[in-house]
C-alpha positions in Angstrom: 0.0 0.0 0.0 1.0 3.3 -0.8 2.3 5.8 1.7 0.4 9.0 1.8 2.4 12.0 3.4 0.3 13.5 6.7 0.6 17.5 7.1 0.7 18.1 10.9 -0.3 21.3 10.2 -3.9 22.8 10.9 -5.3 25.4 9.0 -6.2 27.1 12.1 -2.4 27.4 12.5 -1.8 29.8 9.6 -3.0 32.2 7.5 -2.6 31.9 3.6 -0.4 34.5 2.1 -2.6 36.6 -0.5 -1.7 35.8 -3.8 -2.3 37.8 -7.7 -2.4 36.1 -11.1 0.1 37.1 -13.6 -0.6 36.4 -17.2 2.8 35.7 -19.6 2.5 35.6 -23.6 4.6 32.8 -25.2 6.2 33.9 -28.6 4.9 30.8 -30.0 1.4 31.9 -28.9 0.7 29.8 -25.5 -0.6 32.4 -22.8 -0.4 31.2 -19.2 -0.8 32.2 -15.4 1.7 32.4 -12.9 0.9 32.5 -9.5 2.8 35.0 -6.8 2.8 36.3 -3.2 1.2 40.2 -3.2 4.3 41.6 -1.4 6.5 40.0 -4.7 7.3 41.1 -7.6 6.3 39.6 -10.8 9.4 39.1 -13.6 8.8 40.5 -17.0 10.1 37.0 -18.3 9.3 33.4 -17.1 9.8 30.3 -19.0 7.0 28.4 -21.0 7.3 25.3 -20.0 5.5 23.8 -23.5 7.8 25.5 -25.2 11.0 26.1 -23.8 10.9 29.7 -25.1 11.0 32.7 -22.8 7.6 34.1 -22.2 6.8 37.9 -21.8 4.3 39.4 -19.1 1.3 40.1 -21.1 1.6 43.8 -20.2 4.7 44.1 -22.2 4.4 41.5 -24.6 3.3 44.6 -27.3 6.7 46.3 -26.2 8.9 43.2 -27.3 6.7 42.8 -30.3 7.8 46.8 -31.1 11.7 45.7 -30.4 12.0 42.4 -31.9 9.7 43.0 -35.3 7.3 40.0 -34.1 6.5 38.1 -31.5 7.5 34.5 -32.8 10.9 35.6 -33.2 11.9 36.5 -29.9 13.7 32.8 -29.1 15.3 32.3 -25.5 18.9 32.6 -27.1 17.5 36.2 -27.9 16.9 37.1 -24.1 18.6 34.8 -22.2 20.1 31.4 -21.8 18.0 28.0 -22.9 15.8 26.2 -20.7 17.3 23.0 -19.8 15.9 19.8 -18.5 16.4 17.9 -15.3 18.0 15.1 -17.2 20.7 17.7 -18.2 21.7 19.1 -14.5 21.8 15.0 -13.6 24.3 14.6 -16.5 26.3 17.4 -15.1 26.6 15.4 -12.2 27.2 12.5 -12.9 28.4 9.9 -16.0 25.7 7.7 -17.8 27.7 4.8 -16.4 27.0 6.0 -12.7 23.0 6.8 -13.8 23.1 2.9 -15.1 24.7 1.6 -11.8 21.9 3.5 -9.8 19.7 2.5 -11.9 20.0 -1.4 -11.6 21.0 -0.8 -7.7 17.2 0.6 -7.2 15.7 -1.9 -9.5 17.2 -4.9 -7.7 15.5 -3.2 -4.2 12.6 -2.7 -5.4 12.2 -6.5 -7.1 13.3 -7.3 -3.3 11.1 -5.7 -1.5 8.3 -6.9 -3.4 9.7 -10.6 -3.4 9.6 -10.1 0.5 5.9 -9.3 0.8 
């Protein structure tokens, strides 16, 4: 069976921070919300994560348009560096030979612990 993680923590305990909506334009024409505490500031860029692209805040999206020519053309190498994956910053860390030995270490645990019960 499953383990489900228990929060200790009662509502009555806290108080949620307030929170506005931010809405970012995707050059490639995805538009998406971003959550974010009041007393923060919202970036004028944040990634698309369908994409990989850097999106602009939809309140100066029409400002980049004015700079870049279009939209479509404003690519992350343009503003910034690339998105990169999770699989990347593993790789930096260590060799696909070390991945592979974790790999088959956790496999044989797992066929293990489910021989054991």
């Amino acid at each position: 069976m499953p383990r489900i993680p228990t929060s200790y923590q009662r509502p009555e305990d806290y108080e949620p921070v307030e929170r506005f909506v931010e809405r970012y334009v995707c050059p490639r024409g995805d538009e998406f919300a971003v959550v974010f505490a009041v007393d923060s500031v919202a970036p004028e860029l944040w990634d698309c994560r369908r994409h990989g692209v850097v999106a602009v805040r939809a309140d100066l999206s029409a400002g980049v348009m004015a700079v870049y020519g279009t939209c479509s053309g404003v690519e992350r190498a343009q503003l910034g560096s690339p998105s990169r994956t999770h699989l990347e910053y593993v790789l930096e860390r260590r060799s696909p030979g070390e991945l592979q030995t974790l790999l088959d270490e956790r496999l044989s645990e797992l066929v293990a612990a489910r021989e054991r019960s």
